[in-house]
C-alpha positions in Angstrom: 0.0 0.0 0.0 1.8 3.6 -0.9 1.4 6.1 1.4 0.1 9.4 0.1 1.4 13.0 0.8 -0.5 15.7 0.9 2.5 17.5 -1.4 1.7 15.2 -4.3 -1.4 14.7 -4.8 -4.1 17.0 -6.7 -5.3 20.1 -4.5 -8.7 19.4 -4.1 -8.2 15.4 -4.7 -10.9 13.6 -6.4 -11.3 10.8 -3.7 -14.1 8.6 -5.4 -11.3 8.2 -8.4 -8.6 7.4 -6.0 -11.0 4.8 -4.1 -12.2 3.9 -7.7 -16.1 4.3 -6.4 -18.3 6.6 -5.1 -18.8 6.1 -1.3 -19.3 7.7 2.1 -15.5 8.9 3.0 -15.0 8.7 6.8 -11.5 10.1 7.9 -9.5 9.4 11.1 -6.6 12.0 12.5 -3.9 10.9 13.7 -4.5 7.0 14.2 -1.3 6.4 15.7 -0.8 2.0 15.6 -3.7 2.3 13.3 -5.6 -0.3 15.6 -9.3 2.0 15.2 -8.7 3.0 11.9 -8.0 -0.6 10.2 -10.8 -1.6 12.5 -13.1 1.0 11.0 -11.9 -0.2 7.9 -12.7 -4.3 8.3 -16.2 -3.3 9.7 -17.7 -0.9 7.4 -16.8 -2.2 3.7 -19.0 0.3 2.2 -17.3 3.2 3.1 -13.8 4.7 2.4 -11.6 5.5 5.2 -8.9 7.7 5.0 -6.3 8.4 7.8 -4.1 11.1 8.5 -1.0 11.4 10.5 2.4 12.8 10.5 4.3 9.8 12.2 6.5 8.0 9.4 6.9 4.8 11.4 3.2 4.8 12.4 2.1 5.5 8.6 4.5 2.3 7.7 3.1 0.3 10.1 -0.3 1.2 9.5 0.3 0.3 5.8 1.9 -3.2 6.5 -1.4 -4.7 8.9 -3.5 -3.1 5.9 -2.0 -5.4 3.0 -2.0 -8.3 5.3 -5.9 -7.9 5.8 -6.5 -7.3 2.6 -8.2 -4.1 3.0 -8.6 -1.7 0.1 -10.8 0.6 1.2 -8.4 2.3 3.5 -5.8 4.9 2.3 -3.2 6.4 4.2 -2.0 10.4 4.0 1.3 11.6 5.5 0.5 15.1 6.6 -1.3 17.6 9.0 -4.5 17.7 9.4 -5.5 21.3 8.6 -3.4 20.9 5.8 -4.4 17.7 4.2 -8.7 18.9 5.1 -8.1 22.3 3.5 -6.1 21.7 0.3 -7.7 18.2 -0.2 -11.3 17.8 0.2 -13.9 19.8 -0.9 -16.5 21.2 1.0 -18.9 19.0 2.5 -16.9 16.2 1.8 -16.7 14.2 4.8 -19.2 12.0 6.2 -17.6 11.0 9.5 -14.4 12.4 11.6 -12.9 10.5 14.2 -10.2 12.1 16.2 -8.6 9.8 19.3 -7.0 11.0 22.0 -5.0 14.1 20.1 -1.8 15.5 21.8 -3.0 17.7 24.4 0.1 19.6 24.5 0.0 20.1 28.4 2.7 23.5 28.9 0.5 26.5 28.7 3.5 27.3 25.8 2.1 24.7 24.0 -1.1 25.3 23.7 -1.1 26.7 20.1 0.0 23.2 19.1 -3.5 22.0 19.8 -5.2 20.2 16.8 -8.7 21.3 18.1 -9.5 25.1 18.3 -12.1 27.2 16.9 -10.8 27.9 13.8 -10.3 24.1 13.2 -13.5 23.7 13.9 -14.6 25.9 11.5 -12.8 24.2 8.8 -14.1 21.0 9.7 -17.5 22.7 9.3 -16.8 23.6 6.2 -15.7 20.1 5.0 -18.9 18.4 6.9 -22.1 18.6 5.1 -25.6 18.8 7.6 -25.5 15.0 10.0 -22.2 14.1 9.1 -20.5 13.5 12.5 -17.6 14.3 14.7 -16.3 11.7 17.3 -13.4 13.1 19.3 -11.8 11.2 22.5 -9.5 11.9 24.9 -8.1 11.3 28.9 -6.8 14.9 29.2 -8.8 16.6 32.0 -7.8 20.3 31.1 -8.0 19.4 27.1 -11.7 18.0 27.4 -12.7 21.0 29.4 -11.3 23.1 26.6 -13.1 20.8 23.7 -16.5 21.0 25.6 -15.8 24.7 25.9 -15.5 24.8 21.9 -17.8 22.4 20.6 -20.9 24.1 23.0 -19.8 27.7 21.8 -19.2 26.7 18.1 -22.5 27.8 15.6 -21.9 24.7 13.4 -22.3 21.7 15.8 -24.4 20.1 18.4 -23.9 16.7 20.3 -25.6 13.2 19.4 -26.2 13.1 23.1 -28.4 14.5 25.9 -24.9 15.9 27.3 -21.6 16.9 25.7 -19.8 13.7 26.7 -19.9 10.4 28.3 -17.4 8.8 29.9 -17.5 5.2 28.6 -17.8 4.0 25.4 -17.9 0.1 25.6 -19.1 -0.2 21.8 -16.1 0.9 20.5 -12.8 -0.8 20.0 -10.0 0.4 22.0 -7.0 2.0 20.7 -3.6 0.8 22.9 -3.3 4.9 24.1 -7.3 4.6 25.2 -6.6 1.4 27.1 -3.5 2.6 28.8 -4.9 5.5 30.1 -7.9 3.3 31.8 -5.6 0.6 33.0 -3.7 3.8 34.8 -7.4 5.2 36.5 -7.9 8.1 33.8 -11.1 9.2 33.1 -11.7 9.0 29.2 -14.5 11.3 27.6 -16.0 10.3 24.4 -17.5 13.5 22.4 -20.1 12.5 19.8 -21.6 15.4 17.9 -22.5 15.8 14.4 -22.4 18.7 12.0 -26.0 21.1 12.0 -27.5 22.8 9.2 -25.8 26.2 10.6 -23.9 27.7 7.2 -20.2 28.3 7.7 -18.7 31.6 5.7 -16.3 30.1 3.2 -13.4 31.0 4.5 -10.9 27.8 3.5 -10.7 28.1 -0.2 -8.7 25.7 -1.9 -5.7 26.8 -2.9 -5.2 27.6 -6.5 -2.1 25.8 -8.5 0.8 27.2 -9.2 3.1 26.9 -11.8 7.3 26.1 -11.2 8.9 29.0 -10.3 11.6 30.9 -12.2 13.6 33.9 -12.2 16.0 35.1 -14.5 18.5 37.9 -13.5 21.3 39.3 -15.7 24.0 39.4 -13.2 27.6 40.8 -13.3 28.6 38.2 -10.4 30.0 35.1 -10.4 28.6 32.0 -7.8 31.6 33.0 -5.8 30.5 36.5 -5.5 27.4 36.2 -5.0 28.3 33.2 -2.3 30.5 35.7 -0.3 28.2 38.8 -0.4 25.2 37.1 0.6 23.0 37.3 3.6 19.9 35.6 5.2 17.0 37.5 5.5 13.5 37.1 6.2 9.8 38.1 5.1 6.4 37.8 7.0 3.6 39.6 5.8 -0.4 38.9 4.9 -0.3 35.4 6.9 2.9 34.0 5.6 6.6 33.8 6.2 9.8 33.0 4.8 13.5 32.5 6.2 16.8 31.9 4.7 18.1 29.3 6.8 21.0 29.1 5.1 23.3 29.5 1.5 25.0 26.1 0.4 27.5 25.3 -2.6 26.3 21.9 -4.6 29.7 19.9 -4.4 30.1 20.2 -8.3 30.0 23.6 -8.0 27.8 24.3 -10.9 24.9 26.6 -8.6 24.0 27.3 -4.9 21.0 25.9 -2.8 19.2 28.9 -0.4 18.0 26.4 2.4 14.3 28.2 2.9 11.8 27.8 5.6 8.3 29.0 3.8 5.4 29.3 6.5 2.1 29.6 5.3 -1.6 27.6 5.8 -2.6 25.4 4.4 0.9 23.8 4.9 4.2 25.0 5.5 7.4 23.9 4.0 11.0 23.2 4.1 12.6 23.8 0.6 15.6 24.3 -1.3 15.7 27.2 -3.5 18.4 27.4 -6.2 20.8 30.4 -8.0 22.0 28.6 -11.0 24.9 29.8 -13.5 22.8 30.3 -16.9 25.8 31.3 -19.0 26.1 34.8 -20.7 25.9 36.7 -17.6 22.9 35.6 -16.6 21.5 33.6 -13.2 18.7 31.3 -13.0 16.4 31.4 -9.8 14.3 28.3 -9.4 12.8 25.4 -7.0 15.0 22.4 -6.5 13.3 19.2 -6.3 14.7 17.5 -3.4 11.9 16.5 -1.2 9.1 16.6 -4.0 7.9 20.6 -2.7 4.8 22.3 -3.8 5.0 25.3 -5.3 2.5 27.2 -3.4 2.2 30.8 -2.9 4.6 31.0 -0.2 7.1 29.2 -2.6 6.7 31.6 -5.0 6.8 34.4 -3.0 10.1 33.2 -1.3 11.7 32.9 -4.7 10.4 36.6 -5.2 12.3 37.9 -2.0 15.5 36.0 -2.9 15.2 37.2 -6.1 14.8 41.1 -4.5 17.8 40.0 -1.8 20.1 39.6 -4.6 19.0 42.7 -6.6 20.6 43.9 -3.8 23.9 42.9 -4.1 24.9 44.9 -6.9 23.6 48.1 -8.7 24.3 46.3 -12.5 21.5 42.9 -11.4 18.1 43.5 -13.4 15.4 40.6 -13.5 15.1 39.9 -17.0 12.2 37.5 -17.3 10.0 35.8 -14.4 6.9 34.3 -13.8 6.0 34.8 -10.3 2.7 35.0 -8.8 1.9 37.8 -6.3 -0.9 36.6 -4.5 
């Protein structure tokens, strides 16, 4: 089973054609072992499961117990989850969300990290069309207060129950965190709400594709030159960032690879912009392709302020030809 990433597939992706039929699609974050999610899987054949997660080994695992059980109605996505629901799926999309004991992040420092907040609950609303449901779990005290707080203030949801949560669930199949935490005495609270016919302002569109960046500069400088004059800078503006982590020389020699950070929703990347020798006193700004990266917005705006950065470096540089985005 290959394991999708969220980089390389179509922004939105046509799920029934990846599933190859047209079916309910239920999506699990962060299954961790994968024990609920392939169990989801097994018992309801008529449905497509997708789960998300950002753990390499977990995803590998995940993959290997799916091939020996022979289930094809399960597909596997390495990414975040804002991410992956924003650029992949359409709106009302998904029929059922499951999320299992997420990190609760415990410092107060932390607490950005959180998967659930408000605006991620407006995104899922979004994605959710009117009964679709929303089954979240977890042993944290503090982080259950804080997702009972959310859920009962949020406009797009309201619970299954005749309260916000239970506190045992004996239906369900147990994922190894869930059964730890009861074997230790924590209390586990099981959230089960569905989406209402509330609208949600559209305010996740998906993002638009861009082409390969490029850049061409008529430059008096050698590599060399421009090697020893430059210096890492940054840019945050309008919701998105980018740092020059670093300038490195390829070993042949033949161009120079501006480590970049790019920080931007739906997903943030690490990638590897490079200042090629074109020949006839010219330099070549691009994307290298190490680490298959998506040229996004962000991506195209970084190339934009190296491009500007070297400008910089002497009076006699002129951008001759580009086709940048401004968005």
């Amino acid at each position: 089973m290959a394991i999708l990433d969220i980089r390389r597939l179509p922004w939105p992706t046509p799920w029934p054609a990846l599933f190859g039929r047209e079916a309910p699609l239920l999506v699990e974050i962060g299954f961790g072992n994968g024990q609920f999610l392939l169990d989801l899987a097994a018992t309801r054949p008529e449905a497509d499961i997708l789960g998300l997660e950002i753990s390499q080994v977990s995803l590998r695992k995940a993959a290997r117990k799916a091939r020996v059980r022979n289930l094809d109605n399960v597909a596997l996505l390495y990414g975040n989850a804002l991410g992956a629901l924003w650029a992949l799926c359409r709106p009302q999309t998904l029929a059922e969300v499951y999320i299992n004991f997420p990190d609760p992040w415990p410092k107060a420092s932390h607490h950005h990290r959180r998967l659930i907040g408000e605006r991620f609950l407006h995104l899922l609303a979004t994605r959710m069309p009117s009964g679709a449901t929303l089954d979240i779990a977890t042993d944290h005290d503090e982080y259950a207060q804080v997702i009972e707080e959310l859920l009962l203030a949020s406009p797009h949801f309201e619970s299954r129950l005749s309260s916000p949560f239970i506190t045992a669930a004996e239906t369900r199949i147990r994922t190894k965190y869930e059964q730890i935490a009861l074997d230790e005495g924590r209390i586990c609270r099981y959230f089960k709400w569905q989406r209402n016919q509330a609208p949600a302002v559209a305010a996740f569109p998906i993002p638009p594709e861009m082409p390969m960046p490029h850049v061409i500069i008529e430059s008096p400088l050698s590599l060399d030159q421009i090697e020893e004059r430059f210096v890492a800078s940054t840019y945050s503006a309008a919701g998105r960032a980018v740092r020059f982590v670093g300038l490195l020389r390829a070993r042949r020699g033949d161009f120079l690879l501006v480590d970049t950070y790019v920080e931007e929703d739906p997903i943030s990347q690490r990638v590897g912009l490079t200042i090629r020798n074109r020949g006839d006193g010219q330099i070549i700004l691009g994307l290298h392709e190490l680490g298959f990266p998506r040229p996004t917005a962000g991506v195209h705006r970084a190339l934009h302020t190296l491009s500007h950065s070297l400008l910089e470096l002497d009076p006699a540089m002129r951008i001759l030809n580009s086709n940048l985005q401004e968005t």
